[in-house]
C-alpha positions as CSV (number, residue, x, y, z in Angstrom):
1,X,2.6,-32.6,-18.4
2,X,-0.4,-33.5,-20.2
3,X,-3.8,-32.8,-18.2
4,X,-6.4,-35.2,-17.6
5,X,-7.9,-33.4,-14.3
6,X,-8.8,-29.9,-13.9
7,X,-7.3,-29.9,-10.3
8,X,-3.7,-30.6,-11.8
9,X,-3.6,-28.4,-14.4
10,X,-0.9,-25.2,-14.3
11,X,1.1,-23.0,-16.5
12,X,2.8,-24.8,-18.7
13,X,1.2,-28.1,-19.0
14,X,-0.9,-29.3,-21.5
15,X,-5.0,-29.8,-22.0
16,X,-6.1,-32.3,-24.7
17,X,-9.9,-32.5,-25.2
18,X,-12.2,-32.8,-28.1
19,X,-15.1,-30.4,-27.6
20,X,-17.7,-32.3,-28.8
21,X,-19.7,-31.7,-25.5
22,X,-20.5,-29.2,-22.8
23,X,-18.1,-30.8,-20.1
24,X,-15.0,-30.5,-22.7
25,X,-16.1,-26.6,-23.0
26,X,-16.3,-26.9,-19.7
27,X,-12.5,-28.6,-18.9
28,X,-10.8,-26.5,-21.8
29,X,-12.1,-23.1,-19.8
30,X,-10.9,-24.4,-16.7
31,X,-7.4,-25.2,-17.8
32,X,-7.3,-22.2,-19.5
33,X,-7.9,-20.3,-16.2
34,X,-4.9,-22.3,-14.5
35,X,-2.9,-21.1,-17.5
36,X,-2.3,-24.0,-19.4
37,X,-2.3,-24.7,-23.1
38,X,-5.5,-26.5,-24.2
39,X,-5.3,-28.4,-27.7
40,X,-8.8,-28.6,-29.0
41,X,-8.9,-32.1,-31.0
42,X,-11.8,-31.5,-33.4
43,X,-13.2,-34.9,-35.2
44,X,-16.5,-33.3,-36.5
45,X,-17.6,-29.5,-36.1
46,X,-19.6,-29.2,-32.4
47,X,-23.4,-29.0,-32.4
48,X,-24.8,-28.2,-29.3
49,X,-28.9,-28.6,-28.7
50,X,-31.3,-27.1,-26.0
51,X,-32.3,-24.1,-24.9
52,X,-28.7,-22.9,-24.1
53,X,-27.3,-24.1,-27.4
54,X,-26.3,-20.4,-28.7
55,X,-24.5,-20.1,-25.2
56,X,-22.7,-23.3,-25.7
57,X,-21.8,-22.3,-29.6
58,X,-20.4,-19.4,-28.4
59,X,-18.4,-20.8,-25.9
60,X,-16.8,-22.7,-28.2
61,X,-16.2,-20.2,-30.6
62,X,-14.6,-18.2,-28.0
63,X,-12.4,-21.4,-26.7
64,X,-11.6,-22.1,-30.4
65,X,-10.0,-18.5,-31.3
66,X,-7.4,-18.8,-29.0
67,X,-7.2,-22.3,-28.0
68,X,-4.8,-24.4,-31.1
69,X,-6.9,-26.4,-32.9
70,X,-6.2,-29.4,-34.7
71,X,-8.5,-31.3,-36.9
72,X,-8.4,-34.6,-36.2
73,X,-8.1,-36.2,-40.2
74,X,-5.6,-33.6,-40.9
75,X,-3.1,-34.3,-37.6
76,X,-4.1,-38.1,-37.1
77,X,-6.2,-39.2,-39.7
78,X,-9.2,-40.4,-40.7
79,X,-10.5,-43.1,-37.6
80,X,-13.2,-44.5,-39.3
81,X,-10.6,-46.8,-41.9
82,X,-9.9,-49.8,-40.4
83,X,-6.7,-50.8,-39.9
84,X,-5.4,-54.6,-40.1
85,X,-5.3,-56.1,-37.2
86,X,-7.1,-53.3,-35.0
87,X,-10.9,-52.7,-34.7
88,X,-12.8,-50.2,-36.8
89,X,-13.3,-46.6,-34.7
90,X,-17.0,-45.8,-35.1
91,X,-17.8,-42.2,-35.0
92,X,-20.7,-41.0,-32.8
């Protein structure tokens, strides 16, 4: 199963999230403790502010070494070309 809650996840199933922000940190360290696989789907490289940024970095970092990764041009390409037909994906 792939996760969208926390309060479903178990061994075995399967966390998606792009940890662009604390609350995906947040969900992928959750899942993890529930034992299941977390996919981190990176589109740009994390960058946390405020006074707990260095906390959050390293969080990520930690979540990242044994989380898979994918990087999101490589596995899906890039979203910001515009397909016909389809709307164009603007990054934040």
């Amino acid at each position: 199963m792939i996760v969208c809650h926390v309060g479903t996840s178990a061994k075995g199933d399967l966390a998606i999230c792009s940890p662009l922000r604390e609350g995906d940190i947040l969900f992928a360290e959750a899942c993890r403790e529930r034992k299941a696989d977390v996919r981190l789907l990176v589109l740009d490289v994390p960058m946390f502010s405020g006074s707990n940024s260095s906390n959050w970095e390293n969080r990520y970092q930690e979540l990242a070494s044994v989380a898979e990764n994918w990087r999101y041009k490589e596995e899906l390409g890039d979203p910001l070309i515009s397909m016909p037909g389809r709307a164009t994906i603007v990054g934040s």
